[in-house]
N, C-alpha and C positions, 0 to 999 in steps of 0.2 A: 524597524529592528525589534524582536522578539527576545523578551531577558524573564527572565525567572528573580522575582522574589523571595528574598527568605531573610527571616528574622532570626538575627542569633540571640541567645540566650537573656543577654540583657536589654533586649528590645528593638533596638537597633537596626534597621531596615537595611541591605544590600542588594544589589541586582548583578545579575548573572548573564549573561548574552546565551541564547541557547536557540538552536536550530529549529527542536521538535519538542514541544510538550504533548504527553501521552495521560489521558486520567481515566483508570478502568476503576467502573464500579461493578458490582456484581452480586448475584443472589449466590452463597454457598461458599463464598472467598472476598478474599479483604480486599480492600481498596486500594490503588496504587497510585502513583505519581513516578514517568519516567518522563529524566531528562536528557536532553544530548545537549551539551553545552560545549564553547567552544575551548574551555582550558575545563576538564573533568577534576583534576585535582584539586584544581582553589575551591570547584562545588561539592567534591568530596570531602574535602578539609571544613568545609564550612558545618554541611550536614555531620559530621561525625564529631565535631564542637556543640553540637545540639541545637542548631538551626532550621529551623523547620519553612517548607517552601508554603504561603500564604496565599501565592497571587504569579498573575505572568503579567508583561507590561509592554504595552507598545505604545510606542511615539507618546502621547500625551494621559493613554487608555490603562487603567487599570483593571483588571477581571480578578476578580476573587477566583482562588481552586478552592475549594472545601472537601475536601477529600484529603488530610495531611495522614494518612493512617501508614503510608507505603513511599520512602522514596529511593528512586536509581538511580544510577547513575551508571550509564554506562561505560565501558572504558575506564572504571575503577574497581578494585577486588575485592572492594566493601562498601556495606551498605547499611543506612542509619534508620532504625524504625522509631520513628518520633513516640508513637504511643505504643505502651507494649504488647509484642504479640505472642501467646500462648498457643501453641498447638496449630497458629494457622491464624485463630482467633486475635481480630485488636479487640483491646481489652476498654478502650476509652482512658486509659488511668495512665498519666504521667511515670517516668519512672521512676520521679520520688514517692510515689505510690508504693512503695513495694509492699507494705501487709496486705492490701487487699489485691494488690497483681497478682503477687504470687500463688494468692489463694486458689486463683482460676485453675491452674496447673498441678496444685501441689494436694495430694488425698489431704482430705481436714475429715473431724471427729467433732460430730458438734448435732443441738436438736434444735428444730426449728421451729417456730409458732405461729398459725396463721389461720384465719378463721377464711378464707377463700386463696383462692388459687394464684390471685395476683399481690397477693401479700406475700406468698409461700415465693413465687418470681422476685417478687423485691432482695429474698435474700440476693439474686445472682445480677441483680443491676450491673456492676463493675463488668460482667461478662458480656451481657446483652441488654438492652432497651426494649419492652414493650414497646410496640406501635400501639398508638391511641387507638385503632378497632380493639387489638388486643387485651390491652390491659382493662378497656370499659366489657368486655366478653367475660375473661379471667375474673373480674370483682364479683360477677352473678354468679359465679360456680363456688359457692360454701361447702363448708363443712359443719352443719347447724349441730350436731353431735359433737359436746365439748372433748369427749375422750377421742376423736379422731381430728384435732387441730393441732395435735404432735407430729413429726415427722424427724427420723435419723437417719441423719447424714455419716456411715461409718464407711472410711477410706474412699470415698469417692472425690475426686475434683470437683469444680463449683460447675467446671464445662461438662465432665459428664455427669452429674449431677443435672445440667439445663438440659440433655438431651433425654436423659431418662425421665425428668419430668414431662417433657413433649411424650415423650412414648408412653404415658400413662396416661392421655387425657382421656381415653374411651372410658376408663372406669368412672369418672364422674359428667363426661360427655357425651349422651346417649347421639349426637346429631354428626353423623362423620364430614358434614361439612368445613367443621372448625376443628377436626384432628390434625390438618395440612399443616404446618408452620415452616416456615425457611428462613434460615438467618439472610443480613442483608445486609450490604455496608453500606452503612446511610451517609448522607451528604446534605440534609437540610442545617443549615445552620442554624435557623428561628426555629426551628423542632429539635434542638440539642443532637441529632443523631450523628452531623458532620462526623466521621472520621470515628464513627464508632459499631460496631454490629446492632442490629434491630430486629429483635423477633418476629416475623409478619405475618400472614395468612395469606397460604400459598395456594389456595383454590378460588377459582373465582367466584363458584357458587357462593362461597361465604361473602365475597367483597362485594356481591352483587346483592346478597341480601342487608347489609351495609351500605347501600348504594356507592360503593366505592369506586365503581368499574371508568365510569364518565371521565372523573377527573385523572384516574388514571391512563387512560386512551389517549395517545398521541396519532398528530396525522404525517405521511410524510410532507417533509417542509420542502421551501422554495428553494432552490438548488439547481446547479448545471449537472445533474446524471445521479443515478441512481446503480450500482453496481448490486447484483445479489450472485452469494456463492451458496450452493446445495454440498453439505457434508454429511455422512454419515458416521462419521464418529465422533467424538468429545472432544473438541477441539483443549478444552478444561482437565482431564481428568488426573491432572496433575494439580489440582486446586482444590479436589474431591467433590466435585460439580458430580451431581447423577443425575440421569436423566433418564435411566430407564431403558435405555438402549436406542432410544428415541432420534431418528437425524434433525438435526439442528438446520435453521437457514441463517444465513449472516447477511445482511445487506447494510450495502454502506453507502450515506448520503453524502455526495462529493460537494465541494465547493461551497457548503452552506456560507448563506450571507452573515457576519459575525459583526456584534456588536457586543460591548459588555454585558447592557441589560438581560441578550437574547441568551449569550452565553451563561450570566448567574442564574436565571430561570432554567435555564434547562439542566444544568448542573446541579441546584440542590432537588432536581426531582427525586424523592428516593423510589430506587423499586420494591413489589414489581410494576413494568409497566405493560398495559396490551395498544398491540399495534393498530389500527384504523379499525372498519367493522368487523372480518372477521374476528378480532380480535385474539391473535396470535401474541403469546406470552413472551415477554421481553428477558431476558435471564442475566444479558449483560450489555454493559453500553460502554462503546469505548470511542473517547474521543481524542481527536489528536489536532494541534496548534501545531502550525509551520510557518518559521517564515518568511514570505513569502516577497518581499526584498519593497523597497519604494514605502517601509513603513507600513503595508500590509498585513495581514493574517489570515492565511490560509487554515479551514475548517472544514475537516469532514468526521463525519460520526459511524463508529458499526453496531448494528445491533444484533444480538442472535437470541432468534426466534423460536422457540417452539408450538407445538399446533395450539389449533384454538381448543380445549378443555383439557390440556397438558394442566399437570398440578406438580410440586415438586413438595418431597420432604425432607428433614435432617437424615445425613445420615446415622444407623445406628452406631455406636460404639460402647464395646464390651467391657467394664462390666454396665449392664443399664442400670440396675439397681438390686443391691443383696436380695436374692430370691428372699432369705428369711434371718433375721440378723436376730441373736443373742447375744448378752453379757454378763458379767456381774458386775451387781451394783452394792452401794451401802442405805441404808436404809437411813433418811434422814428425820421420818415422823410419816404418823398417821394423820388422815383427815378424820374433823369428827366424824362422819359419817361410816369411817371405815372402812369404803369401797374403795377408795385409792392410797397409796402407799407413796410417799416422794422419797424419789433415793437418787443419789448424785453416780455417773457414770465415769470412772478411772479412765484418766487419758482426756479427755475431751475438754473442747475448750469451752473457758467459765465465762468469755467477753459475752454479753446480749442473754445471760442466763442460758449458754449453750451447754451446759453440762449436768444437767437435772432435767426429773420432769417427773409428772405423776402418774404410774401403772394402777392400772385395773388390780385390784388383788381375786385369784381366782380359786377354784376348789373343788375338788375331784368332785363333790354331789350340792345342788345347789337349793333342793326340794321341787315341788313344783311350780311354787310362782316365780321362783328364780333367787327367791330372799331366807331362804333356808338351809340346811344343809351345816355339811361343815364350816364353821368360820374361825378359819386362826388367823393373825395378824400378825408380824413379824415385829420386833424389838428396836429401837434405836438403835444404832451403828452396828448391827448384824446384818449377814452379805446375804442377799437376794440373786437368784438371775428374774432377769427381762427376755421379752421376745415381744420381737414384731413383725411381722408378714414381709414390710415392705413395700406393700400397697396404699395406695393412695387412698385415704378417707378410712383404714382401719386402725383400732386403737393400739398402744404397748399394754402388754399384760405383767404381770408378776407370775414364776414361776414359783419353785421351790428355793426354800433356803437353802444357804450353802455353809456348811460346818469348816468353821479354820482351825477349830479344837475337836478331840477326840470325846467321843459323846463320856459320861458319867458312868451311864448302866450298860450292859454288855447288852447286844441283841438275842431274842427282839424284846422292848424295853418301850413304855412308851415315860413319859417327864415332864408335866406341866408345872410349871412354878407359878403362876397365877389362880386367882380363882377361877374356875368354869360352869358355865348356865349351859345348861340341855334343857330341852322340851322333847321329851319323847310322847309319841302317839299311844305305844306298847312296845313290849319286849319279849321274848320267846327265847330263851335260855334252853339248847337242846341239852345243856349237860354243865356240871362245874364239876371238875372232879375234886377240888379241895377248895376254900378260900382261906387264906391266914394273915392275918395283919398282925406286924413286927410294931409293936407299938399300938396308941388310944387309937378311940373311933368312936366319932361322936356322930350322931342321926341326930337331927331335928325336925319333925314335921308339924306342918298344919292340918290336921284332918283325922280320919281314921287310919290306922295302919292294920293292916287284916293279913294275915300269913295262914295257908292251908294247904294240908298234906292228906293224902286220902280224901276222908271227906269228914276229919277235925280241921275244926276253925277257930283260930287266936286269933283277937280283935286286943287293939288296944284303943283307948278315945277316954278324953277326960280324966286321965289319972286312974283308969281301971284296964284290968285283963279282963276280959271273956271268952271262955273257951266253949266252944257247941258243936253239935255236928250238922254236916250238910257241903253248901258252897257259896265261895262268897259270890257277891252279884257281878 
């Protein structure tokens, strides 16, 4: 007899009598668990109390599912998602999680810091898990330029937020082998991914420079029959599986011999997986428990295939990321050095220092080593905008100040209330037509001062005038 386990709330183990267990895993859609039980409602009641299905159970046998992201029930009008699911997306996170669940879903306003690419991922953990190729790949792509270890997150989700980061890896990954990634509902339990999505690398060239491909390769198993059906269209696209327009094969291994052992090894496999030599790519695995009366369990598995150097990637979703995002900010301080400006951004959240960060201050002329030119600095608590591109690995800048009062002197006016240092090279004055100063004026120099008109010459130097004719040098 074939029963369904599931643990309610407070621990508490119950079983279920149930005809057919179903566990679809899959690259591009979450995980499921469907049951057909013989009273629906007591397992609807149970799941919708917050019991989540563990295990199936026969005669003395226990099998772990690890897969709890998705359960059904069918012959009921409602359905319980143990972990939460945003957009499609399981999230990993209970639903007493809800600050960081909701975050998946909900635009947030926030900067983020990270000196490589799998730090910058770390912000979206709750959403997705690096795979270990991944995240040891993602740690070598830095961003060794301090001013581009900023990044703004303004109105985007954290999910589209993870996809628009996938669609940016060209800018800092010259090698399009590791641009492929597809989400993937994982199932290993001793690799935390059970019942959670997993960012993976969805080409094989890459898993194969990884040497990942071996362990990933399954053969068909021992079994009375082997079924294969040819589709040409999606049998998924209701799951947002793409393929590219590509036909799918499904084949399904009948009557596999089942045992616990055999079944938790193959169950926490996560994908993807490739099938024998050719090595045609595995996209989903769907297996189904029946049973099959005398204390039995009946086992068969389908797979759908596509060809061998099929590659899959995220789909996109709009917006990917602010082609070029501005705001205004307040000015919090200068660095001593005065190339950067910190100012805290309205609206944004302050948890992880997400609401500040330090711009570039920039300047219509800058000379020619780059460290000359104009240089003004902006004031404590006066309003700045920001700009950033948007792209991956380039800095925020500081704009122009932004006036909340109405200027002092009528235009055009210029108003510096500090002291000011110039270095000029020369000056060339094509004309003044008057100059008049409303009040003192004090000069002070070091050196000679030499004024010449025609060709008279007034020197001053040392507490004397001397007037001559000619020109000065």
């Amino acid at each position: 007899m074939l029963k369904a386990q599931l643990y309610e709330p407070g621990g508490r183990p119950t079983q279920v009598r149930a005809h057919d267990v179903v566990v679809r895993r899959c690259i591009m859609a979450p995980a499921s668990v469907r049951v057909v039980a013989d009273a629906p409602r007591d397992l609807a009641h149970l799941v919708l109390q917050g019991a989540s299905l563990r295990a199936c159970v026969c005669g003395d046998r226990t099998s772990p599912l690890h897969v709890p992201a998705r359960i059904t029930v069918p012959g009921w009008h409602d359905e319980r998602h143990e972990h939460v699911v945003l957009d499609g997306i399981t999230t990993g996170m209970r639903e007493d999680g809800a600050r960081s669940a909701a975050a998946a879903d909900d635009p947030r306003r926030r900067v983020l810091r990270a000196v490589n690419l799998a730090e910058l991922f770390g912000y979206l953990d709750h959403v997705a898990k690096l795979s270990t190729a991944v995240h040891n790949h993602f740690a070598m792509l830095r961003f060794d330029d301090a001013d581009a270890q900023l990044f703004i997150q303004d109105g985007l989700s954290d999910l589209q937020l993870l996809r628009a980061l996938v669609a940016q890896l060209p800018l800092i990954e010259p090698d399009s082998r590791w641009h492929r990634l597809a989400l993937v509902s994982g199932s290993d339990a001793a690799a935390g991914t059970a019942g959670r999505w997993v960012l993976e690398f969805a080409d094989k060239r890459a898993l194969a420079a990884l040497g990942a491909v071996d362990s990933r390769t399954v053969g068909e198993p021992d079994g009375r029959g082997t079924r294969i059906e040819f589709s040409t269209a999606n049998a998924h696209s209701d799951q947002r599986l793409t393929y590219g327009g590509v036909p799918t094969v499904r084949e399904t291994w009948l009557s596999r011999p089942f045992t616990p052992e055999l079944w938790q090894e193959w169950t926490e496999r996560d994908l993807p997986l490739f099938l024998g030599a050719p090595g045609h790519l595995v996209v989903s695995v769907e297996d189904r428990l029946t049973d099959g009366g005398g204390g039995e369990i009946s086992w068969s598995s389908t797979l759908e295939l596509l060809p061998t150097g099929t590659f899959l990637c995220m789909p996109p979703t709009a917006p990917l990321w602010h082609e070029f995002h501005t705001d205004r900010a307040e000015v919090l301080d200068a660095a001593p050095d005065q190339h950067h400006v910190r100012v805290r951004l309205a609206g944004f959240e302050p948890e992880d220092d997400g609401d500040w960060l330090d711009a570039i201050v920039t300047s219509p002329y800058t000379g020619p080593d780059g460290r000359g030119g104009l240089h003004l600095v902006p004031h404590r608590g006066t309003t700045v905008q920001v700009a950033w591109s948007g792209r991956l690995g380039e800095p925020v800048v500081m704009g122009d100040g932004v006036r909340r009062q109405p200027p002092r002197l009528a235009a055009p006016s210029l108003e510096l209330t500090d002291a000011v240092r110039a270095k000029l090279a020369a000056v060339h004055l094509l004309s003044i037509g008057a100059l008049e100063v409303d009040g003192d004026m004090i000069a002070r120099m070091k050196g000679v001062l030499g004024v010449s008109a025609g060709d008279a010459i007034l020197t001053m130097q040392d507490g004397m005038f001397r007037t001559a004719r000619g020109s000065l040098p």
